[in-house]
Phi, psi and omega in degrees: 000324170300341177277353167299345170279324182290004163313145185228151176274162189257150180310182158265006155256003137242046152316280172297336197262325183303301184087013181278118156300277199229169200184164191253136182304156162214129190320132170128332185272145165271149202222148155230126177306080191301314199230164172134202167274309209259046174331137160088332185271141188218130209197190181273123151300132173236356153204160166227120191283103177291340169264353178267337193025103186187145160275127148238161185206143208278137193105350160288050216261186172208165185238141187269191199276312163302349153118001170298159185253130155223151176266178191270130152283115177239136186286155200267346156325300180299348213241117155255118166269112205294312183211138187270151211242085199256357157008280155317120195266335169315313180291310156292352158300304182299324182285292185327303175287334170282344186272314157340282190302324164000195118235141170288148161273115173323144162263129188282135205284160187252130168280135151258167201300309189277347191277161145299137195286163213266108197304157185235145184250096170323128190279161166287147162311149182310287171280358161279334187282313183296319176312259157024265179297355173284291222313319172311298134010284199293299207321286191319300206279266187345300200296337167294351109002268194300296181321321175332158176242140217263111186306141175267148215258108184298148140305167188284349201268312119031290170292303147001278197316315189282332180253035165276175183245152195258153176301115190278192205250130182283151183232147191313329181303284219269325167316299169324291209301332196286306159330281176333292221283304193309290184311315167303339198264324177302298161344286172303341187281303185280353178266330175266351166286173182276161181314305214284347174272342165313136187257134174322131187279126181319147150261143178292104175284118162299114169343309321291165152244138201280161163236140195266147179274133185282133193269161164340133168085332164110015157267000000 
């Protein structure tokens, strides 16, 4: 996947002969330097540092403080490659498919003087597509009309029946409440009368409770 970062754009004559834009630099292409110091200079890669992603090319040296020559390291962003390094038969293969794969550029068509020139067909108007599209409409309601099928008419006597509601069954549940409701309701009826008409209420005779007589000795 890294060398895909070492792509360089291509001159433009091969550009043209290729059908390529870019193409990824490799040791052996002639490079011309575009942007930098060392701008206008042009040479052989002759290694390329893949952790560094830099280029180097011969003639491009610096002299260190000890008098050694090393070369400068350049990103391949900066670098046009002027002539490719075809060595390699992979490499020409990947050019042979991209030039493939390509789309050709239309050729613009040439009028001559005796043909007519060619009618161009005018879309439809805004209100011929809304005619139209009512028209369509109705038709579609219409047929759907007629397929119906003619509802059949239930007799009246029919209706009746379904639609009473049936009776319900009193259940021991519901005799309490109907009790319960009833009793509350006298309780109000005798809370709005007067003292002296209220009828007294039984009183509830209290019980005693026996006690077995106690024998001799506490049994």
């Amino acid at each position: 996947m890294r060398h895909r970062l070492f792509a360089a754009h291509l001159s433009p004559e091969l550009t043209a002969s290729h059908l390529v834009k870019t193409f990824p630099v490799r040791s052996g292409d002639t490079v011309r330097v575009m942007r930098g110091d060392h701008k206008g200079s042009e040479g052989k890669v002759t290694r390329i540092d893949k952790k560094k992603y830099r280029i180097y090319v011969e003639g491009l040296t610096r002299e260190k403080v000890d008098g050694t020559q090393i070369f400068v390291p350049i990103h391949p962003s900066k670098v046009m490659v002027t002539q490719l390094n075809l060595d390699d038969k992979w490499r020409k293969k990947i050019l042979e498919r991209k030039k493939f794969w390509k789309p050709k550029p239309k050729e613009p068509v040439r009028k001559l003087k005796g043909e007519p020139a060619a009618k161009v067909e005018e879309p439809p108007k805004v209100t011929e597509i809304k005619s139209r599209a009512a028209e369509e409409k109705v038709t579609e309601i219409q047929k759907t009309e007629e397929e119906k099928p003619l509802l059949e008419t239930k007799p009246l006597a029919e209706k009746t029946l379904a639609e009473e509601k049936p009776v319900r069954k009193r259940t021991a549940k519901t005799k309490k409440v109907t009790a319960k409701k009833a009793t509350v309701q006298e309780m109000k009826v005798e809370s709005k009368k007067p003292a002296k008409e209220r009828t007294p209420k039984a009183e509830k005779k209290k019980t005693k409770r026996k006690t077995g007589k106690k024998t001799e000795g506490g049994a």
